[in-house]
PLY file of the C-alpha trace (Angstrom):
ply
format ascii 1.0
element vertex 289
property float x
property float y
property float z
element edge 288
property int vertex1
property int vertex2
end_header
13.25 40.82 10.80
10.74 40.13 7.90
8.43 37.46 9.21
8.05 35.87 5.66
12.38 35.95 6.24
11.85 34.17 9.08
9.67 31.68 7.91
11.98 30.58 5.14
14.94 30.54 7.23
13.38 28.47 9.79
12.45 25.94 7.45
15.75 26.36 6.04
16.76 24.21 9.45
13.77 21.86 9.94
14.31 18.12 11.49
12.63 16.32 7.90
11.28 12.68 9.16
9.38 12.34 6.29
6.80 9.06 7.05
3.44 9.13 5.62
1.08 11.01 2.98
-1.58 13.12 4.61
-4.86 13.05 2.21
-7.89 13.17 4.24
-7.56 16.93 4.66
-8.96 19.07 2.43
-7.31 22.24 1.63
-8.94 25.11 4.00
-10.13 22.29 6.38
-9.02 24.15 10.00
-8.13 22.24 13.54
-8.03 23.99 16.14
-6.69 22.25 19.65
-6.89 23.50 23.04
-5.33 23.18 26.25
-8.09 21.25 28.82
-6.87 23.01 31.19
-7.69 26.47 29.92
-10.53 28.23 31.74
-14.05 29.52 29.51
-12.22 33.39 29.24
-8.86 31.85 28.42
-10.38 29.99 25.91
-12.10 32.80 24.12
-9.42 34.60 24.28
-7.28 32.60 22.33
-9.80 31.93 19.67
-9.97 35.48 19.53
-6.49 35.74 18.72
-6.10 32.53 16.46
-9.12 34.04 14.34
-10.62 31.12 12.35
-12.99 30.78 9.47
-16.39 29.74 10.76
-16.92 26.09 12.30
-13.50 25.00 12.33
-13.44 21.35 14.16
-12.19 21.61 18.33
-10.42 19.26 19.74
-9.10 19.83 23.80
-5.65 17.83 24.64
-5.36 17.09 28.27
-2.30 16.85 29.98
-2.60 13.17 30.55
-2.21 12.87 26.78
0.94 14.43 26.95
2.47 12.69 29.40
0.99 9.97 26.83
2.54 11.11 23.90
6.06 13.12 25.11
6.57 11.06 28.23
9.44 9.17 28.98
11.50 12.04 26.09
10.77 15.05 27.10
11.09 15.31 30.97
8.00 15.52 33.13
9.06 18.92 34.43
8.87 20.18 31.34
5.18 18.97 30.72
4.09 19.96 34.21
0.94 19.75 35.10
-1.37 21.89 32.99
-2.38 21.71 29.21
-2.56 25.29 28.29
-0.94 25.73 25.03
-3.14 25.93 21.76
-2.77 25.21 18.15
-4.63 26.06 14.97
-3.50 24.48 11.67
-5.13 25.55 8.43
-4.23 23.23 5.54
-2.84 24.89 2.42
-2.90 23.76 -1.36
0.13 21.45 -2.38
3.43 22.92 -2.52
3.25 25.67 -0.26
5.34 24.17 2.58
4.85 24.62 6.12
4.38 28.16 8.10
4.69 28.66 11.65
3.69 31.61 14.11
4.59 30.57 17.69
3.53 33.20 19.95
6.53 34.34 22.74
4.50 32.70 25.16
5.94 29.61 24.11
9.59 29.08 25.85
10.37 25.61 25.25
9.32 23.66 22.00
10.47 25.86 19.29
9.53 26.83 15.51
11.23 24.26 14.14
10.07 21.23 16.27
6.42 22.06 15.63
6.71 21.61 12.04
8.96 18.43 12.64
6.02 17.10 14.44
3.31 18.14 11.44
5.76 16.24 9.18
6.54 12.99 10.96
2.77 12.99 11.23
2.48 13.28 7.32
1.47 17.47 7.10
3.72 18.71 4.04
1.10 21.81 3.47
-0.41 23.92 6.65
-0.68 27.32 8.01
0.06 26.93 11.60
-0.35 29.11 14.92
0.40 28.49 18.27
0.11 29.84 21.41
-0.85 30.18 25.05
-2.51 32.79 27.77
0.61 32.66 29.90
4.12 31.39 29.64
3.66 27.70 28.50
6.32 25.42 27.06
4.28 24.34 24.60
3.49 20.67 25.05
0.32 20.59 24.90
0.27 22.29 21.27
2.71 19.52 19.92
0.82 16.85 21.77
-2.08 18.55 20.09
-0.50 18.62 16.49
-0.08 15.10 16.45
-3.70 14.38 17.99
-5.33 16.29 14.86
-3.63 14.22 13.00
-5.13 11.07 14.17
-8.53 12.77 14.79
-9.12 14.55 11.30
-7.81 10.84 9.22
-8.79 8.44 11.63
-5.51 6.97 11.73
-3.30 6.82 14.59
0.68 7.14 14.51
2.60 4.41 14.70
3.74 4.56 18.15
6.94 4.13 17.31
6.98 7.19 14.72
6.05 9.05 18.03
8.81 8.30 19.94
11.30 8.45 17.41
9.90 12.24 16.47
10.00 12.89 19.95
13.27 11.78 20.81
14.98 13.91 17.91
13.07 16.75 19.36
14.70 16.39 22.65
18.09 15.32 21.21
17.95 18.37 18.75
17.17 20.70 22.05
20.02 19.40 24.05
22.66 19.79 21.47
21.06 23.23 21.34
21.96 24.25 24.82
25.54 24.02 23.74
26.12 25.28 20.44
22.52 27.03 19.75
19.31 26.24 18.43
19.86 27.34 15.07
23.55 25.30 14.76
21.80 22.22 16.45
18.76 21.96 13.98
21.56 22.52 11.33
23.36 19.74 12.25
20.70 17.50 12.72
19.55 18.54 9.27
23.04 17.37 7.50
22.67 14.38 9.16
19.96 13.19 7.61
20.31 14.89 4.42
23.93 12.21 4.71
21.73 9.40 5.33
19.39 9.86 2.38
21.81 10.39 0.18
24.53 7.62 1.56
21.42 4.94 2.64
23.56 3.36 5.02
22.39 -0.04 6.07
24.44 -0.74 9.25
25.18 0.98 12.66
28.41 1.33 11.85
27.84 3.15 8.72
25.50 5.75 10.63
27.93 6.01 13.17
30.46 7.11 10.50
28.16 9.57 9.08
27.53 11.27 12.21
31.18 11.52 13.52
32.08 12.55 10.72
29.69 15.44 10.67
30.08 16.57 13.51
33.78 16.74 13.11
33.33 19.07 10.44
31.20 21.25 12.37
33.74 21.77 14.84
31.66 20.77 17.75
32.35 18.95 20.89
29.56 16.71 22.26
30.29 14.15 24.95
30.26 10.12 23.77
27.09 10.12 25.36
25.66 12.72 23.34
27.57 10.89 20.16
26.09 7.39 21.04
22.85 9.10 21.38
22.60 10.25 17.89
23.74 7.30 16.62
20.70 5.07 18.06
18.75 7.99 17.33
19.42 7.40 13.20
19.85 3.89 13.64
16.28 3.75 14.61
15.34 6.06 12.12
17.12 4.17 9.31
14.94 1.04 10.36
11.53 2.98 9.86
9.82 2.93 6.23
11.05 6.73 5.60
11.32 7.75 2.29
15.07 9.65 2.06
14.74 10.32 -1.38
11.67 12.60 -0.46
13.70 13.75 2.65
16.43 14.84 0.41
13.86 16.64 -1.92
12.50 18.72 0.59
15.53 19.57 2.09
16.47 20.49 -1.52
13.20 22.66 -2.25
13.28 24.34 1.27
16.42 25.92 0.15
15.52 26.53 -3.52
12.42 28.91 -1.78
14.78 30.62 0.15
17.00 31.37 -2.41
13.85 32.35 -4.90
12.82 34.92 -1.89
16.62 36.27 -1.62
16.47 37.03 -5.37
13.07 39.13 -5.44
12.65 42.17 -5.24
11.93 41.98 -1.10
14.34 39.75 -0.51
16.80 42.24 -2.03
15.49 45.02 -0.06
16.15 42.88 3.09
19.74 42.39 1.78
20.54 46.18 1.13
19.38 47.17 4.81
21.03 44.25 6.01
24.26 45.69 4.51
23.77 49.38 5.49
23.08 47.92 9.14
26.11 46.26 9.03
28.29 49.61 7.62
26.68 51.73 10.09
27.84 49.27 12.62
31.20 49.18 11.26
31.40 52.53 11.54
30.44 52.73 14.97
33.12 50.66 15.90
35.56 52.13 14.00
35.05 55.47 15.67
34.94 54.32 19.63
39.51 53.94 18.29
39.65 57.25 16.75
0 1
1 2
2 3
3 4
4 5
5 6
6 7
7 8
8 9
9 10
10 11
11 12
12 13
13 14
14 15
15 16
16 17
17 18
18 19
19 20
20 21
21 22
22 23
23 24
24 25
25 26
26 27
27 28
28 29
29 30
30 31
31 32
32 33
33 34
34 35
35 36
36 37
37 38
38 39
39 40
40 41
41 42
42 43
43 44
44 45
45 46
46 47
47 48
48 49
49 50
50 51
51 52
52 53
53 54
54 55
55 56
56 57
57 58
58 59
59 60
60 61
61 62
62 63
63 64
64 65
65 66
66 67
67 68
68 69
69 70
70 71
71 72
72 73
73 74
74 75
75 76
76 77
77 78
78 79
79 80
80 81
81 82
82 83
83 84
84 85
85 86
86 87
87 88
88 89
89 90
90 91
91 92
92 93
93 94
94 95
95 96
96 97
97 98
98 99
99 100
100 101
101 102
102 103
103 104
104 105
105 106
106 107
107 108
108 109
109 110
110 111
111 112
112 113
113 114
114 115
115 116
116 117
117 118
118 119
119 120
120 121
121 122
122 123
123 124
124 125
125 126
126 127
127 128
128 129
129 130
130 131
131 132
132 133
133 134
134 135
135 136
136 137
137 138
138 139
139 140
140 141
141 142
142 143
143 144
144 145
145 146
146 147
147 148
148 149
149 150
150 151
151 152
152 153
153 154
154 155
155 156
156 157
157 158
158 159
159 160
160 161
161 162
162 163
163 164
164 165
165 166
166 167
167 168
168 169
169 170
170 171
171 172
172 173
173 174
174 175
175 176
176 177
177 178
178 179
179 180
180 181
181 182
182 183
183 184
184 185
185 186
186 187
187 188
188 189
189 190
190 191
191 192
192 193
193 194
194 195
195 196
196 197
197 198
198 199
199 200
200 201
201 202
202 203
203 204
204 205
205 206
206 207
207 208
208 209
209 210
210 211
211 212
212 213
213 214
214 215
215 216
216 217
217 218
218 219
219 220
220 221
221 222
222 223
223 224
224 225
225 226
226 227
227 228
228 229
229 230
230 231
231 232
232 233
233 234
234 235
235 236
236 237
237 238
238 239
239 240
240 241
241 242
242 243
243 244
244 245
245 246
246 247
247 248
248 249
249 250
250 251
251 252
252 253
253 254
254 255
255 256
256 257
257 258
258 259
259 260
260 261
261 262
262 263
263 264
264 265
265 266
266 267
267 268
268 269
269 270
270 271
271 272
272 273
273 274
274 275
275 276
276 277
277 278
278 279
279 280
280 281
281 282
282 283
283 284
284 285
285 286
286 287
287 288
């Protein structure tokens, strides 16, 4: 599929946790961080591939730091024992979202929880690329995001901004398993477009909200998984997160993917999209003949 397709469609189903304003990055500024435990070729090598202007700023993120940062949500198995993933991100002028290009060395994190983490950290503008010599789940490049944050402003997250982000990531992942990755960041997405639009001020009210959301969606999570959402929001309700920008982006995500579905690509897409689907009609049609 068209990778600028994918793009929008991906950010189509982004987790928005919308906290701070990013300034101290200039647009073109690039941050590039790699896995400590990469060797001197490995390294190279994925320079090589992530191509940057001249002097971008290095960081390394070790894999103490993210047992630091994703420890305790995401489970230790999952971090192992090796930082090896890598991330570049290349910040863009104002309004042109968030891109991602996650290599298929990454198996774990996905598209869509790397740019959750670039926005809970403030990042509303960035090119971004990630990747990794070998199979990698990708840690270390979303421990990495959030530690070029800190390092190019001088700030450092709220730690409880971290966990929260973190925690949806993992939630979002598990409902995944059952009803798919795409369906899962979906929900998750209606969720909190509910919240910024209801505000609801008490647990019970996010509890409504979510049950009744996931009613409509037809799927069947455990009370587990229910009560787990529900102190997931609650938390995030208590957090000084602007829904009314939430609800923006949500709303201007979809406007750009309904502005690329009306060009003159985007139509193109469409039409082979509907003689794939004829053809494959047909197909069918003829294995009863």
């Amino acid at each position: 599929m068209n990778k600028k397709l994918i793009s929008i469609f991906l950010m189509l189903l982004i987790i928005i946790s919308s906290i701070t304003a990013f300034a101290d990055a200039a647009v073109g500024d690039v941050i590039i961080s790699l896995g400590d435990d990469l060797t001197e070729g490995e390294k190279e090598t994925i320079l090589t591939e992530f191509d940057p202007p001249e002097n971008p700023q290095l960081i390394t993120t070790t894999n103490a730091e993210e047992h630091e940062y994703l420890g305790g949500v995401i489970p230790a198995g999952k971090i192992g024992n090796k930082a090896i993933s890598s991330v570049m991100i290349t910040y863009t002028e104002k309004g042109s979202g968030l891109k991602v290009d996650t290599s298929d060395k990454i198996n774990y994190i996905t598209d869509q929880n790397y740019i959750n983490a670039l926005i809970t950290a403030g990042v509303e503008d960035a090119d971004i690329k990630i990747t990794a010599p070998r199979n990698a789940t990708g840690t270390a490049a979303l421990t990495g995001i959030m530690k070029a944050y800190e390092v190019s402003t001088g700030e450092v997250i709220d730690e409880d901004i971290k966990k929260v982000a973190n925690e949806e990531l993992v939630r979002t992942a598990e409902i995944g398993e059952i009803i798919g990755n795409d369906k899962a960041e979906e929900l998750i997405n209606r969720i909190k477009q509910e919240i910024a639009d209801k505000n609801p001020k008490t647990t019970d009210e996010v509890r409504d909200i979510i049950i009744n959301i996931v009613n409509n969606y037809n799927i069947n999570l455990t009370d587990e998984q229910i009560d787990q959402l529900i102190a997931l929001f609650d938390k995030m309700k208590s957090l000084d997160i602007d829904w009314k920008q939430v609800s923006n982006q949500i709303q201007n995500i979809a406007g750009k993917a309904s502005d690329y579905l009306s060009s003159e690509e985007g139509q193109g897409f469409l039409q082979g999209l509907k003689s794939f689907l004829n053809a494959l009609i047909d197909l069918i049609a003829s294995f009863f003949k």
